[in-house]
C-alpha positions in Angstrom: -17.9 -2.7 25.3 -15.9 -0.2 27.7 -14.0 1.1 24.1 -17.4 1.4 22.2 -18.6 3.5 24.9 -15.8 6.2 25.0 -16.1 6.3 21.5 -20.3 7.1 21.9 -19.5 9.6 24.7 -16.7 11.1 23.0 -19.1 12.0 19.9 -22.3 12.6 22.5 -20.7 15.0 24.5 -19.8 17.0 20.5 -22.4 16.8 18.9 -22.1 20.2 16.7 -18.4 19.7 16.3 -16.5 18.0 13.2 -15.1 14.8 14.3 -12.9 12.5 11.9 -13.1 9.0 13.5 -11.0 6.3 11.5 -11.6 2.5 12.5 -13.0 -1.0 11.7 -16.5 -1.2 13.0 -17.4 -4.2 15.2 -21.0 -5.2 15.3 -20.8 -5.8 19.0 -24.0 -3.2 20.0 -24.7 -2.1 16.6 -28.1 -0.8 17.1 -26.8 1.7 19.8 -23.8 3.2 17.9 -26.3 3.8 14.6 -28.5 5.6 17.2 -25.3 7.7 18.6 -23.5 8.3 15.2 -26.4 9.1 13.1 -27.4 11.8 15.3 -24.5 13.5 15.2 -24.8 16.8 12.8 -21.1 16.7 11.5 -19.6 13.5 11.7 -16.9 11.9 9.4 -16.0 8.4 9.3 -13.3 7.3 7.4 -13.2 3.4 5.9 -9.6 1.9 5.0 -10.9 -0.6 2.8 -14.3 -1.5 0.8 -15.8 -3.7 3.3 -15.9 -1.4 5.6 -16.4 1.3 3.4 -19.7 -0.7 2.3 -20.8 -1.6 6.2 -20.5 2.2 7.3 -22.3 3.7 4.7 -25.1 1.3 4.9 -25.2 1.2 9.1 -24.3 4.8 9.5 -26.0 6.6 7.1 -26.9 10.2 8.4 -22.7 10.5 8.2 -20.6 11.4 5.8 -18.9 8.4 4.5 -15.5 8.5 3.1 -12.1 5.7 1.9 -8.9 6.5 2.1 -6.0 4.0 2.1 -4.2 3.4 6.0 -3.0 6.5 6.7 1.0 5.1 6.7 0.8 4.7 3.1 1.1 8.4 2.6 4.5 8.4 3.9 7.6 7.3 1.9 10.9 6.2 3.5 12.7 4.7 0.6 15.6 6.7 0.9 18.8 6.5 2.9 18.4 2.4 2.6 20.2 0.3 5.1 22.2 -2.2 3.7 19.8 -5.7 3.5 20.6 -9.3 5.1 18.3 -12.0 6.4 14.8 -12.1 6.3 12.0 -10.9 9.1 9.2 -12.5 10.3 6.5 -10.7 12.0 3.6 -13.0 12.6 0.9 -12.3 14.8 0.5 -14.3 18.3 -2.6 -12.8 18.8 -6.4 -14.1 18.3 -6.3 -12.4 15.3 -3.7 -14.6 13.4 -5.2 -17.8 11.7 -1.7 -19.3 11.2 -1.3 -22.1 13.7 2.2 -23.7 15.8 3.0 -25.9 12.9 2.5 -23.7 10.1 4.7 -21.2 11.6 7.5 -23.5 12.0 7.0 -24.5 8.5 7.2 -21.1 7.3 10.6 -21.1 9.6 11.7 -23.9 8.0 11.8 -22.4 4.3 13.4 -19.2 5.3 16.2 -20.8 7.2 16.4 -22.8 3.6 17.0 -19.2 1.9 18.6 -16.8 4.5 21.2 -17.4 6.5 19.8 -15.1 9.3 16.3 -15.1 10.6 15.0 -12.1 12.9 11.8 -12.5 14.7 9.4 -9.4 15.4 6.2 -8.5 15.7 4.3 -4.9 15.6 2.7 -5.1 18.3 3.2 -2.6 21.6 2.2 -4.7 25.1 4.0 -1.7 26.9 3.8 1.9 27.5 5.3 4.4 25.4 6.6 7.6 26.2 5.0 10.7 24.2 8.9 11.8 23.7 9.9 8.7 22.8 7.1 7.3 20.2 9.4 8.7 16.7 12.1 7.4 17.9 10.6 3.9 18.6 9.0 4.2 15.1 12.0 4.9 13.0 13.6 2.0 14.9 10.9 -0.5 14.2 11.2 0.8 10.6 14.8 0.6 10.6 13.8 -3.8 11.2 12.3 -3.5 7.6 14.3 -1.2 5.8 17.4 -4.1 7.2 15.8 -7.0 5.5 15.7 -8.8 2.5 12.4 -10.4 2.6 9.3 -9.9 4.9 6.9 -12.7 5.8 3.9 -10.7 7.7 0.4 -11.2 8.5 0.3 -7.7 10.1 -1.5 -5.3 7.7 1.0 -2.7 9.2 3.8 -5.4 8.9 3.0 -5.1 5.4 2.6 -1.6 5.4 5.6 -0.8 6.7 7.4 -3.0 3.9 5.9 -1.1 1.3 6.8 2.5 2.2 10.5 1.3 3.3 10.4 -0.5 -0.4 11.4 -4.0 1.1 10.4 -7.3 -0.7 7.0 -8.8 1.4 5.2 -12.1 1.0 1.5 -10.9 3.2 -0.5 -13.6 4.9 -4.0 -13.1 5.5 -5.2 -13.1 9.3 -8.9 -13.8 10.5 -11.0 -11.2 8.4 -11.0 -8.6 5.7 -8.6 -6.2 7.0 -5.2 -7.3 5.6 -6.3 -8.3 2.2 -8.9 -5.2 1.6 -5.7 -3.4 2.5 -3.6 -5.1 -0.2 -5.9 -3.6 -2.4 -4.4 -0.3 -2.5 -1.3 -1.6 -2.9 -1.3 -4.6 -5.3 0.7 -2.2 -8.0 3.8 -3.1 -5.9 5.8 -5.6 -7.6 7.4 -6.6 -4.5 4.7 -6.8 -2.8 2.7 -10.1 -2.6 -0.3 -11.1 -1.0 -0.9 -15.3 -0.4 -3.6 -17.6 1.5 -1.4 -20.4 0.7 1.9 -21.0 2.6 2.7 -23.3 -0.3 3.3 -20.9 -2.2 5.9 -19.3 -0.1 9.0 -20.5 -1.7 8.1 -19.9 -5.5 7.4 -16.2 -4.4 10.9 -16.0 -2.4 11.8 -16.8 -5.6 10.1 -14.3 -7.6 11.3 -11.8 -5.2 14.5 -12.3 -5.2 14.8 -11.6 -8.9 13.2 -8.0 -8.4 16.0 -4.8 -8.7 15.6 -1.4 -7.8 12.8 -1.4 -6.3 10.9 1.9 -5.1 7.6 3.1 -3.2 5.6 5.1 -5.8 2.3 6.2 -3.4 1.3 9.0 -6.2 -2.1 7.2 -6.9 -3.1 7.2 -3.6 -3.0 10.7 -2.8 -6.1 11.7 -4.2 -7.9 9.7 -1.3 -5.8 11.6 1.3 -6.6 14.8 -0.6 -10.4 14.1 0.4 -9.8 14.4 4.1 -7.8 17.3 3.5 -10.9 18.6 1.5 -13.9 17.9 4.4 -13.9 21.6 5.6 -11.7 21.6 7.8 -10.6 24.5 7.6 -9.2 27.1 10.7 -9.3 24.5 13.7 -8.4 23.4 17.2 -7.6 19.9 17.2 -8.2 17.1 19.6 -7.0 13.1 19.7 -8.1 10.8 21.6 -6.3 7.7 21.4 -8.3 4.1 22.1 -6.9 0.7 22.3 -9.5 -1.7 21.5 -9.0 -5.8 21.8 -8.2 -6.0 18.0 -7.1 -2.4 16.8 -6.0 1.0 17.8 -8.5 3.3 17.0 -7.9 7.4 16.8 -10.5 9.6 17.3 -9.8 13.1 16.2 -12.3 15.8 17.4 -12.1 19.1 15.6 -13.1 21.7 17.1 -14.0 25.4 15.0 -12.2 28.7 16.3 -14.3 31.6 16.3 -13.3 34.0 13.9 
C-alpha cells in the first residue's frame, strides 16, 4: 500500500511529463491506480513478459503500452571467463519461492552427487548499499556465476545473470508468472533450461554437461530495447526514483523535457 502510493504521487505530482515506469502490477487497489495512470497525458509502462503485457494494456489503457525483455538481458559478459568449478545454488527463502525444506535438500542432494563443491547464494540485498559501491557489488555477484559450472535458480535474475555470463542454468519456477514468462525471451539458449519438475534435475545436469562453447547471443532481443529508445525521448533531464516493494524492486524513471 505505502509503495503503490509513492508510485501514484510520483506520476500525480507529473502529470504533463514523460515517465517510463517498469514493474509487475499487483491488483492490490486496482481501481485507484487505473484512475491515477490513465489520467496521466504521457505515461509509458513497460511489461517484461506477456502476462503482464496483457493485464496493463487491458487495466491501463489511456497509456502507452509497451514489452521489452528484463532490462539485464541487453548486457553481455561473456568474455574474460573465470575458470568454472562446482555448482551454485541460489534459491529463494522468501514467500515468493514454492520449493519447500525437503525439496531443497533433495536438490542438494543431487548436486553434491555431481560436483564436488557446492556454493550457496542468493540475489537478494537485505542491506544497504552504497551509491559508490553498487558496480562493484554487481560485478562481484556476477563473478559467483561466471565461477560455476552449473546454476540451479528460481530467481528470474538468478537466471538472468546465467544467461548473459553464458553459464549452464537449470531455472525453477517460483509462485507466479514472472520467472517462466521471462524464459520466454530466452528459451533460444541451449544452456539454458527451464523445469517444474525437480525430477528432472539430473537428466538435465546431464544434458548440460555435454554442451561446449557456449555463448550469449542477445541480438534478437534488441529490437524490444530499440522501442524504448524510440518513445520520444528525445533532449531530456532525467529522474529515478528507486522503490522496494514486498516482492520486487521497482524503478520509476521520470523524464523531464528541457526547454529548447
Amino acid at each position: 500500500m505505502f509503495d503503490e502510493n509513492i508510485r501514484r504521487d510520483a506520476i500525480e505530482r507529473f502529470p504533463n511529463n514523460k515517465i517510463i515506469t517498469k514493474d509487475d502490477k499487483g491488483n492490490k487497489e486496482l481501481e485507484l491506480s487505473k484512475k491515477i495512470y490513465n489520467n496521466h497525458k504521457n505515461l509509458i509502462l513497460v511489461a517484461r513478459e506477456k502476462v503482464s503485457y496483457e493485464l496493463m494494456r487491458k487495466d491501463f489503457n489511456k497509456c502507452k503500452i509497451i514489452i521489452t525483455p528484463d532490462i539485464v538481458l541487453y548486457l553481455n559478459e561473456c568474455a574474460n571467463r573465470i575458470n568454472r568449478s562446482g555448482a551454485l545454488f541460489c534459491l529463494r527463502s522468501d514467500l515468493e519461492s514454492k520449493i519447500n525444506y525437503d525439496n531443497k535438500q533433495c536438490i542438494l542432494q543431487m548436486l553434491k552427487s555431481e560436483y564436488k563443491e557446492i556454493n550457496v547464494t542468493d540475489n537478494g540485498i537485505d542491506k544497504f548499499i552504497k551509491k559508490e559501491e553498487r558496480k562493484q557489488f554487481f560485478y562481484e555477484k556476477l563473478d559467483e556465476f561466471k565461477e560455476a559450472e552449473l546454476v540451479i535458480t528460481d530467481r528470474i535474475h538468478g537466471m538472468i545473470f546465467a544467461a548473459i555470463t553464458g553459464t549452464p542454468c537449470i531455472a525453477l519456477s517460483n509462485y507466479n508468472y514472472k520467472a517462466k514468462g521471462t524464459y520466454e525471451w530466452i528459451k533460444g539458449l541451449n544452456y539454458i533450461k527451464f523445469t517444474d519438475d525437480i525430477e528432472k534435475i539430473p537428466e538435465l545436469i546431464d544434458e548440460l554437461k555435454k554442451l561446449n562453447n557456449i555463448t550469449y547471443d542477445n541480438s534478437d532481443l534488441m529490437k524490444y530495447y530499440n522501442k524504448i529508445i524510440k518513445c520520444k525521448i528525445g533532449r531530456a533531464h532525467v529522474r529515478t526514483i528507486k522503490l522496494k516493494l514486498s516482492n520486487t524492486k521497482v524503478i520509476l524513471t521520470t523524464i523531464k523535457k528541457l526547454l529548447k
